[in-house]
TORTORGU-496424 format. One record per residue (C-alpha): x negated, y negated, z. Coordinates in Angstrom, 1 decimal. Layout:
N
X/Y/Z
X/Y/Z
...
***
This chain:
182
X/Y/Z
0.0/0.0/0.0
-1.0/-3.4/-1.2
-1.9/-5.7/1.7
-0.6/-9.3/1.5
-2.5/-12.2/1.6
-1.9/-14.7/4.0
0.2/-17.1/2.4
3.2/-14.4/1.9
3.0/-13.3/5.5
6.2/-14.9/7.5
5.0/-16.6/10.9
6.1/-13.4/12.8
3.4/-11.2/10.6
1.1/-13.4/11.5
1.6/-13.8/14.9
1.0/-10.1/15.1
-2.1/-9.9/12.9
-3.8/-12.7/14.9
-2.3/-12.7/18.6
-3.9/-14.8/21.2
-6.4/-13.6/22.9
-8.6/-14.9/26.1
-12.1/-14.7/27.3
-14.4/-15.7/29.6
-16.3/-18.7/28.5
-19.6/-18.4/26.4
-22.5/-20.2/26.1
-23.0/-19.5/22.9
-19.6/-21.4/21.5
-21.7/-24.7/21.3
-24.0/-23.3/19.3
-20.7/-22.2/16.7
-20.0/-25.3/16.5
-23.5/-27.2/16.3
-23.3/-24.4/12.8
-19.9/-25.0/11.6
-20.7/-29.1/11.8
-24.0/-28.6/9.9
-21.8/-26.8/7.0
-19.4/-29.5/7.1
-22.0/-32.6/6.8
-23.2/-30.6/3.6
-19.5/-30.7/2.6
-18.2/-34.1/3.8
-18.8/-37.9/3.5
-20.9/-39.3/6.1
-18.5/-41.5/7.7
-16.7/-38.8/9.9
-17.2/-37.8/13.6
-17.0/-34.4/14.7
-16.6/-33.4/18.1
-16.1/-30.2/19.6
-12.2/-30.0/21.3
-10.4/-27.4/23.3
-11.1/-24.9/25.5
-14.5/-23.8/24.3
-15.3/-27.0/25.1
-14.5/-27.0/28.8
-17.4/-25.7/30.9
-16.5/-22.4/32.4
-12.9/-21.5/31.7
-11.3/-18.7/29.9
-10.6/-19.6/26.1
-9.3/-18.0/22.8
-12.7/-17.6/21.2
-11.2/-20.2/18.2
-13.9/-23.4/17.9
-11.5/-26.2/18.0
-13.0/-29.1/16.1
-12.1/-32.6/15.4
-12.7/-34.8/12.7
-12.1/-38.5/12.9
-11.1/-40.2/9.9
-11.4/-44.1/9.4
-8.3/-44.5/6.7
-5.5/-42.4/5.1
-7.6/-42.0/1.9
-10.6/-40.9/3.9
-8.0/-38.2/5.7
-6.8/-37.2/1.6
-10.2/-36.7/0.4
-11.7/-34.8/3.2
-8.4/-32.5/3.2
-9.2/-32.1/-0.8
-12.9/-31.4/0.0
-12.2/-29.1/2.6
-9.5/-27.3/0.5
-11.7/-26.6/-2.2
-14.5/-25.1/0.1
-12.0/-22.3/1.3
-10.3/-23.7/4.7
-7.0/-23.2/4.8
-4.3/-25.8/5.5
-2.5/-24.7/9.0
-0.4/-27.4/9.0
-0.2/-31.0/7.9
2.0/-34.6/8.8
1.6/-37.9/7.8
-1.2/-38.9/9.5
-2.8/-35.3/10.7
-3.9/-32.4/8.8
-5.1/-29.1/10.4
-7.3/-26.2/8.6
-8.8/-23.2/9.7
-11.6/-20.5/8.8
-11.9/-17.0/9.7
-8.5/-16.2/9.1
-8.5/-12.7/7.1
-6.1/-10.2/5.7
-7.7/-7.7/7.9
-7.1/-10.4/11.2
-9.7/-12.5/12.6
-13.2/-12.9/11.1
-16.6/-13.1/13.9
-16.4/-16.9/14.1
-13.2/-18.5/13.8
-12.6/-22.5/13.8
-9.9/-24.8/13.6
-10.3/-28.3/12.2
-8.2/-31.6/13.2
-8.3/-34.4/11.0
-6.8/-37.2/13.1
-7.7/-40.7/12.3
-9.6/-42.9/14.8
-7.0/-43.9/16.7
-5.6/-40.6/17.3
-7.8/-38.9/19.5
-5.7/-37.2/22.6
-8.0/-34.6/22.3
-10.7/-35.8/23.3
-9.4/-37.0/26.5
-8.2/-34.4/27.8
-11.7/-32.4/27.1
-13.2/-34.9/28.6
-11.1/-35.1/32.2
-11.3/-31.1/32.4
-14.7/-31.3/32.0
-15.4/-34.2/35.0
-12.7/-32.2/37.1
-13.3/-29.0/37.3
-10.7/-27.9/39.7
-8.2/-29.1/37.3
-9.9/-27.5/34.2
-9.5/-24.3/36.7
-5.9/-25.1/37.3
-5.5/-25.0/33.4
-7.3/-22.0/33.2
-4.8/-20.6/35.2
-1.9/-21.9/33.7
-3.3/-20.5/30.3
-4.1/-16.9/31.6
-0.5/-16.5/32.7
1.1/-17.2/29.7
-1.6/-15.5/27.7
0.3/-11.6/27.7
4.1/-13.7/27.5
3.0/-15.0/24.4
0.7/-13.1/23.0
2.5/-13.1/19.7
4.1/-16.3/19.9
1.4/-19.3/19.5
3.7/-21.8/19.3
5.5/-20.6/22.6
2.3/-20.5/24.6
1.3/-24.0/23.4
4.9/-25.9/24.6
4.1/-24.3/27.7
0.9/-25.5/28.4
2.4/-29.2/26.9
3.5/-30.8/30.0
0.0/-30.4/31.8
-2.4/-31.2/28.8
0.1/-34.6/28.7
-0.4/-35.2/32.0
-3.8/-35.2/32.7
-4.7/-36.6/28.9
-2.7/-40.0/30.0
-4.1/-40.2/33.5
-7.7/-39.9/31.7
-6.6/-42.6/29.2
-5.6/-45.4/32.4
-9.2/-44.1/34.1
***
């Protein structure tokens, strides 16, 4: 039997062929994404900033083994072009707005490749993100408190990304706008 590619699967078959999963944290995540940026800077305009987002960016706490990244752009033609650029270098549109696009890489038929990223285009004013990364990472018994937050949900939602990430909504809002009035 023929396997389907990616783009005929329905959210459900995906859900199942790439489930969230949690692990310890590892050192060597930083180093994914010092590699993944160097590929990117051979594929994009100079103008962008890339910085490392999510939970394998928060010192010591579990974390789907998925290198969030984000890239700031300056305008909405700067957000088109690097969406084309990207597009044509094999990652694949996850979903996309008005002002935000998201891709990944390591997606497969077969489920998830070694190394698996997520990119956020987000222009500079749109940067949540980066708060909240940054307030874990200064807190720790709140980045712990997440931690446990995320673990519970991780087996309730296993198959159900978007569930798992409402639930966690409420607390990354929270302590993302007490970081922004710090």
């Amino acid at each position: 039997m023929k396997k389907k590619k990616l783009s005929e699967m329905t959210l459900e078959e995906l859900w199942e062929l790439f489930p969230i999963f949690l692990t310890e944290h590892k050192s060597y995540w930083s180093d994914w994404y010092q590699e993944e940026i160097t590929i990117l800077r051979n594929i994009l305009p100079h103008a962008i900033e890339y910085y490392h987002i999510g939970s394998t960016a928060i010192k010591d706490i579990w974390a789907k083994p998925i290198i969030d990244i984000l890239l700031v752009v300056k305008s909405d033609k700067q957000l088109k072009d690097v969406a084309d650029s990207l597009q044509m270098n094999g990652y694949i549109v996850m979903s996309k707005s008005e002002n935000r696009i998201s891709f990944n890489k390591g997606y497969t038929e077969n489920g998830f490749a070694e190394k698996v990223f997520h990119l956020h285009i987000r222009l500079e004013n749109d940067i949540d993100e980066l708060y909240f990364r940054d307030y874990l990472n200064a807190h720790t018994d709140i980045a712990k408190e997440y931690e446990k937050i995320k673990l519970q949900l991780w087996k309730k939602y296993e198959h159900n990304r978007d569930a798992y990430t409402e639930s966690k909504t409420d607390f990354v809002k929270k302590y993302t706008e007490l970081a922004k009035v710090l």
